[in-house]
C-alpha positions as CSV (number, residue, x, y, z in Angstrom):
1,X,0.0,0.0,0.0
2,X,1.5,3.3,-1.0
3,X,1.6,5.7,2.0
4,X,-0.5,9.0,1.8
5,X,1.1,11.9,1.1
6,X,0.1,14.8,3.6
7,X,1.3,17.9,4.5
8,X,1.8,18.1,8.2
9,X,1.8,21.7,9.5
10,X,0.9,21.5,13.0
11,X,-0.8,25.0,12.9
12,X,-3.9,26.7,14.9
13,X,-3.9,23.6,17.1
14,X,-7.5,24.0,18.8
15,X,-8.6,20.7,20.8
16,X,-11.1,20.9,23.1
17,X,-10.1,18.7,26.5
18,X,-12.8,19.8,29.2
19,X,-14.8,16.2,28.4
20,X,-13.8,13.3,30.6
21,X,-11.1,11.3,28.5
22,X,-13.6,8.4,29.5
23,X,-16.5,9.7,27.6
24,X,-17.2,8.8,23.6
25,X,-17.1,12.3,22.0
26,X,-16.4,13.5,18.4
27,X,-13.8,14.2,16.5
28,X,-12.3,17.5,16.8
29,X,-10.2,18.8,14.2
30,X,-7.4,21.4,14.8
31,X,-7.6,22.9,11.5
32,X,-7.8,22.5,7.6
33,X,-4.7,21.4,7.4
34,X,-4.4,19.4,10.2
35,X,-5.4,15.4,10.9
36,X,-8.5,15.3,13.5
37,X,-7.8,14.5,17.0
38,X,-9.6,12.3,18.9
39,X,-9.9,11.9,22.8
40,X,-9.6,8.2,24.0
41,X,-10.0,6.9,27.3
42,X,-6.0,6.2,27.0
43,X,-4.5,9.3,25.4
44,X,-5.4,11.9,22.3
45,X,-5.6,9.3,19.0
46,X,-3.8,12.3,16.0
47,X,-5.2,11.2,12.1
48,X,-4.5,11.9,9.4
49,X,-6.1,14.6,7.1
50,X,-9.6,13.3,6.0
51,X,-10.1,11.8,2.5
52,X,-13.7,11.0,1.8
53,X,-14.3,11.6,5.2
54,X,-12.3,9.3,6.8
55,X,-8.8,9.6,8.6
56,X,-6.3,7.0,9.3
57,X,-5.1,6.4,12.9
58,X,-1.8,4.6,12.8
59,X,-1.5,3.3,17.0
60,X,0.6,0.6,18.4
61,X,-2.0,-1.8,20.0
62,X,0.2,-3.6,22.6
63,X,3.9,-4.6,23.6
64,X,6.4,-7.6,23.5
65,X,9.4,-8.6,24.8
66,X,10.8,-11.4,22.6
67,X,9.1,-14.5,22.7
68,X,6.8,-13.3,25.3
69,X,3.4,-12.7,25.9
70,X,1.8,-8.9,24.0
71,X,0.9,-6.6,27.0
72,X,-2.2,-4.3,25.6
73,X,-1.0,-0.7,25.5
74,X,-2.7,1.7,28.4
75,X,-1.6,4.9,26.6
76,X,-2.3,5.8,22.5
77,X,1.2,6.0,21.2
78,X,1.8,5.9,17.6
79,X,4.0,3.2,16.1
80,X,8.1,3.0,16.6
81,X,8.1,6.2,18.0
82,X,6.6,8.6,15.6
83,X,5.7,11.9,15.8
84,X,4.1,11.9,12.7
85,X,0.6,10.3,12.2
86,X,1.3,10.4,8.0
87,X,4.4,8.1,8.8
88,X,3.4,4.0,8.2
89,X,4.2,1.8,11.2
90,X,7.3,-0.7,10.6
91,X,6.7,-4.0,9.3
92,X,7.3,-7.1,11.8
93,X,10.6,-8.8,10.9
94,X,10.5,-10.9,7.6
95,X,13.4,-12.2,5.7
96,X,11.6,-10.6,2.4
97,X,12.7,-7.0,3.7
98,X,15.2,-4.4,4.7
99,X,16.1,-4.0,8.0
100,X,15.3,-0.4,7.9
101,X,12.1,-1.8,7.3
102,X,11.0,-3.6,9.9
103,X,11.3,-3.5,13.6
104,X,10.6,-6.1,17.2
105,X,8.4,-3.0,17.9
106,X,6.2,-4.1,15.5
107,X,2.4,-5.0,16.7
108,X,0.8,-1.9,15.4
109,X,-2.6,-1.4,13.7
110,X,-3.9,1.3,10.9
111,X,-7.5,2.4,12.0
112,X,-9.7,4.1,9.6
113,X,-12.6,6.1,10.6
114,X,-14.9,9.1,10.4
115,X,-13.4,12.2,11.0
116,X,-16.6,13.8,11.9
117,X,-19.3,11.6,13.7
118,X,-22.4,12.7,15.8
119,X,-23.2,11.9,19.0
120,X,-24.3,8.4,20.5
121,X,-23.1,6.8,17.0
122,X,-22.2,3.4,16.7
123,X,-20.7,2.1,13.5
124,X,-19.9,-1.4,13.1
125,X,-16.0,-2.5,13.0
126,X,-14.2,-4.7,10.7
127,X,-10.8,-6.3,11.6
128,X,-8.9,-7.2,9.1
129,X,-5.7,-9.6,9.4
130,X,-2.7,-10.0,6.7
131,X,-2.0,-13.0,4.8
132,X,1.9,-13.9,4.1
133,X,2.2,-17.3,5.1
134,X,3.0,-16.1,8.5
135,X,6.7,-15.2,7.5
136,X,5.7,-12.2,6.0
137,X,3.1,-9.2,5.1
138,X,2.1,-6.0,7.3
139,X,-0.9,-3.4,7.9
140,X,0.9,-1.6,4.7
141,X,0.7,-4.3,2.0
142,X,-0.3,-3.6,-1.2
143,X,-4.2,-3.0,-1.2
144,X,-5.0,-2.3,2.1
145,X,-5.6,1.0,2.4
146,X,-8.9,0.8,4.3
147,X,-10.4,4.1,3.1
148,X,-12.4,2.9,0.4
149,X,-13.9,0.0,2.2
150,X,-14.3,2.7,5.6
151,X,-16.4,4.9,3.1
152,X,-18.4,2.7,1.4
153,X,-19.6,0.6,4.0
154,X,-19.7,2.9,6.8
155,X,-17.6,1.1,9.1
156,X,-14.8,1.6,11.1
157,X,-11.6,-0.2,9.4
158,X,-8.6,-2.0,11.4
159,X,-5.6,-3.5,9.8
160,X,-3.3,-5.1,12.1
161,X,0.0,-6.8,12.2
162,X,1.4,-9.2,14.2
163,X,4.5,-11.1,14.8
164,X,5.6,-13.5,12.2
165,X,7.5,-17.1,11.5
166,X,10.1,-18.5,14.6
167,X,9.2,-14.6,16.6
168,X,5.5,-16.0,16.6
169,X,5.4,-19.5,17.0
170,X,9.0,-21.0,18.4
171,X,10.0,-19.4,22.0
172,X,13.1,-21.9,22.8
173,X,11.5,-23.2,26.0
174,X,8.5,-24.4,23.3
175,X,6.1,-22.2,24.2
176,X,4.3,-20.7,21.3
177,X,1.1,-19.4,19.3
178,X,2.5,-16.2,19.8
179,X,0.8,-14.5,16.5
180,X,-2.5,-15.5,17.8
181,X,-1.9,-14.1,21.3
182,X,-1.6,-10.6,19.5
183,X,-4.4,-10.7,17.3
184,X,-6.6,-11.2,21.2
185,X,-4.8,-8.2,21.8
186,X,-5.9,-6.2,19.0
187,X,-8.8,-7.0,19.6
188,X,-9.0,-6.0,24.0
189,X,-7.0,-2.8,22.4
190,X,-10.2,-1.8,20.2
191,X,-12.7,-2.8,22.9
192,X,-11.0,0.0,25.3
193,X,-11.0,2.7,22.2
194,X,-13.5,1.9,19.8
195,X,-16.2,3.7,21.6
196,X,-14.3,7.1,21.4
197,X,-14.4,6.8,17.8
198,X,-18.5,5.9,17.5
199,X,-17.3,2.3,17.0
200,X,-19.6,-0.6,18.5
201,X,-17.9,-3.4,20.2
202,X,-20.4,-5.5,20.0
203,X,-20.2,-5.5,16.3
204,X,-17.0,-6.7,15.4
205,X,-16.3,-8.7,12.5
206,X,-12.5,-10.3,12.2
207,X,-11.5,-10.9,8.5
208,X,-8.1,-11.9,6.8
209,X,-7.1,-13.6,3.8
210,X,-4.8,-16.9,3.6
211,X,-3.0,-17.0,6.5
212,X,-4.5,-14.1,8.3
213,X,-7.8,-16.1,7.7
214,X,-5.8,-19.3,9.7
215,X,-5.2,-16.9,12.5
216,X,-8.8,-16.2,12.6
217,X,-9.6,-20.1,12.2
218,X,-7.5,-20.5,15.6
219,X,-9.3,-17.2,16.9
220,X,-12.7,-19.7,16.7
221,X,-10.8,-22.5,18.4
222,X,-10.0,-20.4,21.6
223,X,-12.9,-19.4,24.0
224,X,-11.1,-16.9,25.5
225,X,-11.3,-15.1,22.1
226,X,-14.8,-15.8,21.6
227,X,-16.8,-12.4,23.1
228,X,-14.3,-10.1,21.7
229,X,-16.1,-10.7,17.9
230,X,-19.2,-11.3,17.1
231,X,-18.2,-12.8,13.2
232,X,-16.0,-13.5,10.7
233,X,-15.3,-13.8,7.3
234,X,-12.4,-16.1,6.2
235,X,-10.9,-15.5,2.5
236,X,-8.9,-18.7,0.8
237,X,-7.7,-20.1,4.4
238,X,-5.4,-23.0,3.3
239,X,-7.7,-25.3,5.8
240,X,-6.6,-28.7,4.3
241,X,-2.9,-28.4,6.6
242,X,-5.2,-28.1,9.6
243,X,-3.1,-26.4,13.1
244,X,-0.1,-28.3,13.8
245,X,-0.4,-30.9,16.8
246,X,2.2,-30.4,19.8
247,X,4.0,-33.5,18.5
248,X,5.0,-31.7,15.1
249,X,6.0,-28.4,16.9
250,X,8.4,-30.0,19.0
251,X,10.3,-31.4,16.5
252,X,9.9,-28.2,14.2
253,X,11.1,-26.4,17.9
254,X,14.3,-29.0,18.4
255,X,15.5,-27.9,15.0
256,X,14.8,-24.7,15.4
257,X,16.7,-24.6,18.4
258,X,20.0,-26.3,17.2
259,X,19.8,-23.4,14.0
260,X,20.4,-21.2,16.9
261,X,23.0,-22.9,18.9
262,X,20.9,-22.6,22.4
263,X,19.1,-25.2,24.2
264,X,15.8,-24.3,26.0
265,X,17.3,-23.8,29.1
266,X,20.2,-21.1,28.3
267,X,18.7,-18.0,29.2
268,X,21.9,-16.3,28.3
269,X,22.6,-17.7,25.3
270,X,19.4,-17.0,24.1
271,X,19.4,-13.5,25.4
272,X,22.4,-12.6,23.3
273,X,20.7,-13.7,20.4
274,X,20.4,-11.5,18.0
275,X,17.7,-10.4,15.0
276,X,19.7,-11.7,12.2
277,X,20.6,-14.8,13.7
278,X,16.9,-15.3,14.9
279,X,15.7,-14.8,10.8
280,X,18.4,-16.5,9.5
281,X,17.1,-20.0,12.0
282,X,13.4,-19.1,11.0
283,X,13.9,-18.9,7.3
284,X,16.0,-22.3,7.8
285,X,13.0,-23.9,9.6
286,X,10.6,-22.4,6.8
287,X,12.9,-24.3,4.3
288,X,13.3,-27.3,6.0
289,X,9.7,-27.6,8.2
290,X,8.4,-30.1,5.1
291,X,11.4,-32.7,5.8
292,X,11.5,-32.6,9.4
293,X,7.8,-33.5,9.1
294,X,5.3,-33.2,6.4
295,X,2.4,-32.0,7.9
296,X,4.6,-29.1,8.5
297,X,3.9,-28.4,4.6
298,X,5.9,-26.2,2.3
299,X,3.6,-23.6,2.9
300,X,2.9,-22.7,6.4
301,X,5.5,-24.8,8.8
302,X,5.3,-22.2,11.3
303,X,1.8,-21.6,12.1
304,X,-1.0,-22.3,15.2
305,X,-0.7,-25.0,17.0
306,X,-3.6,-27.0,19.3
307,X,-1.9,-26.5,22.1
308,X,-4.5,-27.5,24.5
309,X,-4.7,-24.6,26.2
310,X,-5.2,-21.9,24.3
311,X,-6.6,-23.8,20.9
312,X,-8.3,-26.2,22.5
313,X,-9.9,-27.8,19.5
314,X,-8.8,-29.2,15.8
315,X,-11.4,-27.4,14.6
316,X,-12.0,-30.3,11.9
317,X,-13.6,-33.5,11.2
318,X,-10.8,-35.3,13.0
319,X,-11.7,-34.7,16.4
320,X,-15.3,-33.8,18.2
321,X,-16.4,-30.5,16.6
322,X,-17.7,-27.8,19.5
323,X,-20.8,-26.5,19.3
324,X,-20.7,-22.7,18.0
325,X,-22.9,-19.8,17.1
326,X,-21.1,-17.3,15.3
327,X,-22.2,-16.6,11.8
328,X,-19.2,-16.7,9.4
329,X,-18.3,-16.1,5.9
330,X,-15.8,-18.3,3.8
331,X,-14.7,-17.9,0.5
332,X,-12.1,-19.0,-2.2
333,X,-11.0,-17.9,-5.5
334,X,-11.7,-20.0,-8.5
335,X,-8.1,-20.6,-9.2
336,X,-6.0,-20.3,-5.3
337,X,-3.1,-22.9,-6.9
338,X,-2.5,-20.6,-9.9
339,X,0.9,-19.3,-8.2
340,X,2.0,-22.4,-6.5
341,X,1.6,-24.6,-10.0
342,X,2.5,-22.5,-12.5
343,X,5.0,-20.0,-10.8
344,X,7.0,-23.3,-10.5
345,X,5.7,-24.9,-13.5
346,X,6.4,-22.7,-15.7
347,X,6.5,-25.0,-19.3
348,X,3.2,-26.9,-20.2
349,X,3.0,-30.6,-18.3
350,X,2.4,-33.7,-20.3
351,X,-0.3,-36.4,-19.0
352,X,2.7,-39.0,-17.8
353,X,4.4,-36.7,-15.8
354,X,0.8,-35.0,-14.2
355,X,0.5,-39.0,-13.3
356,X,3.9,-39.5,-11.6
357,X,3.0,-36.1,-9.7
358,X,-0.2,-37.1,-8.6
359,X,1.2,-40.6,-7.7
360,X,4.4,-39.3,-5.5
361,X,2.2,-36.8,-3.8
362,X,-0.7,-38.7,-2.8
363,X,0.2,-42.2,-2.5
364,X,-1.2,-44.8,-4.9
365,X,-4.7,-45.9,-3.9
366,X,-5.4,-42.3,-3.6
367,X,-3.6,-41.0,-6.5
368,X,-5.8,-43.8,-8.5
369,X,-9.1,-42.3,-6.7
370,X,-8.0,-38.8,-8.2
371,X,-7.1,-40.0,-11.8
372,X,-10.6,-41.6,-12.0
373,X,-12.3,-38.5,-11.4
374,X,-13.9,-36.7,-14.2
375,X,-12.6,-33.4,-13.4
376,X,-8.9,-34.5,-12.7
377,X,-8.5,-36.5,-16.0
378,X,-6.5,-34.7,-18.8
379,X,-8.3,-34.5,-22.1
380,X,-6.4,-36.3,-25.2
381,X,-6.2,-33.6,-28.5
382,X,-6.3,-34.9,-31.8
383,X,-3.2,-36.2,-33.2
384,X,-2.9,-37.9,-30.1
385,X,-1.7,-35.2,-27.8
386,X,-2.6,-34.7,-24.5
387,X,-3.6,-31.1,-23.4
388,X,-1.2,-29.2,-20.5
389,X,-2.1,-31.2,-17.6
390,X,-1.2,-27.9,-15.7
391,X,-5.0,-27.3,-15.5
392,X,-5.9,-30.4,-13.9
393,X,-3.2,-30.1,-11.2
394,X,-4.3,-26.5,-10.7
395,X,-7.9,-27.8,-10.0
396,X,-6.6,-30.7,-8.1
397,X,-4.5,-28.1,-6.0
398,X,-7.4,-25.7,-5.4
399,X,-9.8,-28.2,-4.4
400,X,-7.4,-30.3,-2.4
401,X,-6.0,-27.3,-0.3
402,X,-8.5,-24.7,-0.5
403,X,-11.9,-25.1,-1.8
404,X,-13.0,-29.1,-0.7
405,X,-11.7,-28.2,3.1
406,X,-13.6,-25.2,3.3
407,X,-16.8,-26.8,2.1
408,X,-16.4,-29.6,5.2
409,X,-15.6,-26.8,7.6
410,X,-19.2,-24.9,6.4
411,X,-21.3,-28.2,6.7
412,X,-19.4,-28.9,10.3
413,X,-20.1,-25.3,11.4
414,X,-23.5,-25.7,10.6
415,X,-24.3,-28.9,12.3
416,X,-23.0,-27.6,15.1
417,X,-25.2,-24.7,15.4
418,X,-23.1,-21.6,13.3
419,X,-24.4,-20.1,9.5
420,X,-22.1,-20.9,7.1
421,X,-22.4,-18.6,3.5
422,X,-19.9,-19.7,1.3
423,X,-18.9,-17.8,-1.9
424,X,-16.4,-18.2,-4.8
425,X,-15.0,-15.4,-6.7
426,X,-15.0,-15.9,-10.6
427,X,-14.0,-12.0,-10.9
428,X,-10.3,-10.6,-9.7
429,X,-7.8,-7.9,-9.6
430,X,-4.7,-9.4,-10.4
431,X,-2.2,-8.8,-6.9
432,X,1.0,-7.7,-7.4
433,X,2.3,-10.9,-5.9
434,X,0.9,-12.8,-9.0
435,X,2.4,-10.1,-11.9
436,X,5.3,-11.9,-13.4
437,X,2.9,-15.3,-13.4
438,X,1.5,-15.1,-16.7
439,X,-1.6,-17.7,-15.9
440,X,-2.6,-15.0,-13.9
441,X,-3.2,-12.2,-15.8
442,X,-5.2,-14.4,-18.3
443,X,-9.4,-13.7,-18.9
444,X,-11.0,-15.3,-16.3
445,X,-8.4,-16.4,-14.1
446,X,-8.4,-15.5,-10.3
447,X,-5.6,-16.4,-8.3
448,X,-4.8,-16.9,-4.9
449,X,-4.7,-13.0,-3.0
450,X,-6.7,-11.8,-6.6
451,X,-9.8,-11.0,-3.9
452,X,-7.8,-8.7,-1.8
453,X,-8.4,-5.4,-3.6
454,X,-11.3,-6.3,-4.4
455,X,-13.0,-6.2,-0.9
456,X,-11.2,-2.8,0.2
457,X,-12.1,-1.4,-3.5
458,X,-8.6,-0.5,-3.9
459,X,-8.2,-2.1,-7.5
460,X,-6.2,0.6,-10.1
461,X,-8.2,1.6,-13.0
462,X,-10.9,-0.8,-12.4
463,X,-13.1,-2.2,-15.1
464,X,-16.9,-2.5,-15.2
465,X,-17.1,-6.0,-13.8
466,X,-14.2,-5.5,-11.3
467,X,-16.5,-2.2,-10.0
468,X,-19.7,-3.9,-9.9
469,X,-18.1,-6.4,-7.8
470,X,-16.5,-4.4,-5.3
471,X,-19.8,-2.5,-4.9
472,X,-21.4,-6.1,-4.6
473,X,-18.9,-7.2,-1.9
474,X,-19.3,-4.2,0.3
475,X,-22.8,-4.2,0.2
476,X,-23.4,-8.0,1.0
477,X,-20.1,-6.7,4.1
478,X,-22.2,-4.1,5.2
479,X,-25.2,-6.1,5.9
480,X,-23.0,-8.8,7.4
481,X,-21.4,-6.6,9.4
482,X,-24.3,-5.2,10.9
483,X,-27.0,-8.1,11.2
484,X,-24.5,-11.8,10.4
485,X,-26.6,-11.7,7.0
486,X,-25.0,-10.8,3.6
487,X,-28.2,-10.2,1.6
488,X,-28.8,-6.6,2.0
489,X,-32.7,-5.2,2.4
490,X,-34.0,-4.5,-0.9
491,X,-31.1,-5.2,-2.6
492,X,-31.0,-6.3,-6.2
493,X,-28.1,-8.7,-5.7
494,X,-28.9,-12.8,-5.9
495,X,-30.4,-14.3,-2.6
496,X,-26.9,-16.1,-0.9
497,X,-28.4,-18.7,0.8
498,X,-26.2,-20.2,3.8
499,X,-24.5,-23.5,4.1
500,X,-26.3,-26.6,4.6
501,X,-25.1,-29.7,6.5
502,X,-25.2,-32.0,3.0
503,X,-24.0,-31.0,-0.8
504,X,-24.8,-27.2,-1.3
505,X,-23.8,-24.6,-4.1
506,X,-21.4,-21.8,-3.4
507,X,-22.5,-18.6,-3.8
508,X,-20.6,-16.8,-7.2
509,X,-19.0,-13.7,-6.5
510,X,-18.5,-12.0,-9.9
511,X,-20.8,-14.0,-11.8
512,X,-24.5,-15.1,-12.2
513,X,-25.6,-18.8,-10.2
514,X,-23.7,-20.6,-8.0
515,X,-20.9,-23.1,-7.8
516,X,-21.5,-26.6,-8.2
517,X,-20.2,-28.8,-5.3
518,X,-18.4,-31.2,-8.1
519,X,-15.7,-32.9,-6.2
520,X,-16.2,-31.4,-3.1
521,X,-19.4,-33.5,-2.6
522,X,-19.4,-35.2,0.6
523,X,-18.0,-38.9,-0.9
524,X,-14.9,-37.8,-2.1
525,X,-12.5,-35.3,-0.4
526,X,-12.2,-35.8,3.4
527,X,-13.3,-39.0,3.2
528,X,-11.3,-42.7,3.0
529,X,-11.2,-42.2,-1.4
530,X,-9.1,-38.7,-0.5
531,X,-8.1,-37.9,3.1
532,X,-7.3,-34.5,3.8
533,X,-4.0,-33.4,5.2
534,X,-5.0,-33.4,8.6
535,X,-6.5,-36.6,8.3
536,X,-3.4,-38.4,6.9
537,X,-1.0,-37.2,9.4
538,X,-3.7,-37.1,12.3
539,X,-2.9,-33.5,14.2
């Protein structure tokens, strides 16, 4: 996300103090060149200068010692130190960046709200939470600039960082689930200040994409999370790898521990550590996770663990599911394994070698289950030639990872007492992550992260079917937002009916109808003909 350019001239400075700090009041703005100030029950919030109305609020949210617990802050400070609301918090550190770019000081938030509000208001909040794998991402990524999605829905906006690969998940002495511990924290943080800015806290929606949408997977797994949100909305959560088991993180923890040199136990070795040396181990552990143990995947080696205590549930059809009540929102894109398949296939696949793939990955009775199927079988051209079996391992990789996973997580989550409305997005905006891949930036294509700028209506240059879907997203937000419902009153959008316990259709974002279940029916994936991830290696 490029940072706004403002001019800061702190001139005519005008606030007006004499209500108690405790009291929700509006904004006050010191001048026309000046961000509006707002009067918290922990300290004066400074914005930025309103554009459509709405100012951003960059604040740090809470503090952390190295692999310890986040403290929630008890006074507004702005991020690393700043003076300047205009100037972006730090990213958390991630091997992908400078140094100068990222800081330990890291678990700040961009808030984005009215800079003029009346009296007694309460506007519905929506929390949004990064994707990256967990080893990288920030509140500043490309596309989230919350403004767009602030105005147009009338909502207060949050985008929040947290800490990220071995800093979040691999403390020496093994404790862990660090990442998720600071998200909870975000979230106490905006119960304590939302009121000051006419935001409800009993309307709070948590939403992230990918891994963000994991952290809020492990957010519905811990009850002591569960009355600060009242929804969610989960975009392309990779839900097939499931949360790793304790068993799994204590190898991943044992190498991650002799990459630093320090057993658990040597406090001053540990101490001494310093930042490189603590990437340098977590981006060895990111490499490695998959060897060390499978289910640790390429993907997401370092991420939440059912610890027990804190995640005290799998959250899956491998284990009792709890009962819940929260409505929620999930939703993939029509093509999630575009990257992964061809960013690293990059020359078209011939049906033999798809085969061998499918074989080596899956194991034979199952790869023979997935040949079988219609949907995975490459079509032979005349002359004998077989088609680029890149498509069918695309599909394979969507539905395996993505799409099939998500549909079992709706039908659990409705049979044990949550609304479920699932939706698949036929229409994109290509994100920047998924430029140099030329599959896509092909018609029709959406690829994994494609639905990002989309929901904060942040695409460049839209065209006419990427604006009608943005206005159809935040409208069908809005009403979510506001009543766990994502048809709007008197809308002229399709009826998006929820999730039932047996074979349903997805909801089309982007496109008339609805998505046929296909191989996510309830005989195929999750079941003995293709086990899911978290079924094979049982965590």
């Amino acid at each position: 996300m490029v940072p706004f350019a403002f001019i800061f001239a702190p001139l005519l400075i005008a606030v007006v103090v004499s209500a108690s700090p405790h009291q929700s009041r509006p904004h006050s703005s010191r001048s026309i060149l000046c961000g509006p100030l707002v009067v918290t029950p922990i300290g004066i919030a400074e914005g930025t200068i309103p554009i459509n109305g709405i100012s951003q609020f960059p604040v740090k949210y809470a503090s952390a010692q190295r692999w310890q617990n986040p403290v929630v802050m008890g006074l507004w400070e702005l991020p690393n130190g700043s003076l300047n609301p205009s100037t972006p918090p730090k990213s958390c550190p991630q091997n992908s960046l400078n140094p100068s770019q990222y800081s330990e000081d890291c678990l700040s938030m961009l808030l984005y709200a009215p800079s003029a509000i009346a009296q007694n208001t309460k506007l519905p909040v929506f929390l949004w939470i990064h994707g990256g794998s967990f080893i990288s991402g920030s509140a500043t990524a490309p596309g989230l600039n919350g403004t767009p999605l602030a105005y147009a829905t009338d909502t207060i906006v949050a985008v929040v960082q947290y800490r990220l690969g071995a800093l979040a998940f691999n403390s020496p002495d093994g404790r862990t689930n660090f990442a998720v511990q600071d998200i909870i924290a975000s979230l106490k943080f905006l119960h304590t200040v939302l009121p000051s800015f006419g935001g409800d806290v009993s309307k709070i929606t948590v939403a992230g994409q990918s891994s963000g949408a994991n952290l809020i997977r492990a957010l519905l797994a811990t009850p002591s999370a569960a009355p600060l949100f009242q929804s969610a909305i989960l975009h392309s959560d990779p839900m097939d790898y499931g949360f790793l088991s304790p068993t799994v993180q204590s190898k991943l923890q044992q190498y991650f521990n002799e990459q630093i040199n320090c057993s658990a136990g040597d406090a001053s070795c540990i101490n001494s550590l310093t930042l490189s040396a603590v990437l340098s181990a977590s981006n060895a552990l990111y490499n490695n996770g998959m060897n060390i143990d499978p289910s640790a995947t390429w993907e997401e080696p370092m991420r939440p663990v059912h610890d027990g205590v804190l995640i005290t549930s799998t959250l899956d059809s491998s284990s009792p599911f709890p009962h819940v009540s929260k409505p929620i929102i999930l939703s993939t894109v029509v093509d999630e394994a575009g990257p992964a398949i061809y960013g690293s296939i990059t020359s078209p696949l011939d049906a033999s070698t798809y085969e061998e793939i499918v074989d080596s990955s899956f194991g034979e009775s199952c790869a023979s289950n997935l040949l079988a199927y219609p949907g995975y079988q490459v079509p032979t051209l005349s002359g004998g030639q077989t088609a680029d079996a890149r498509i069918q391992l695309q599909q394979m990789g969507t539905d395996q990872v993505w799409r099939c996973p998500t549909w079992t997580f709706a039908r659990s989550w409705t049979q044990n007492g949550g609304s479920a409305f699932v939706a698949q997005y036929t229409v994109g905006a290509t994100y920047p992550d998924n430029e140099n891949i030329p599959f896509c930036s092909e018609a029709g294509v959406v690829c994994h992260e494609d639905d990002i700028e989309i929901v904060f209506g942040t695409v460049p240059n839209p065209t006419s079917a990427q604006s009608s879907l943005i206005s159809e997203v935040q409208a069908r937000y809005k009403s979510f937002l506001l009543t766990g419902n994502p048809n709007p009153s008197g809308a002229v959008f399709p009826l998006w009916s929820p999730a039932t316990t047996g074979n349903f259709s997805a909801q089309y974002l982007g496109s008339p109808g609805t998505a046929a279940v296909g191989a996510c029916n309830t005989q195929f994936w999750g079941t003995t003909n293709v086990p899911y991830d978290y079924q094979v290696y049982g965590i």
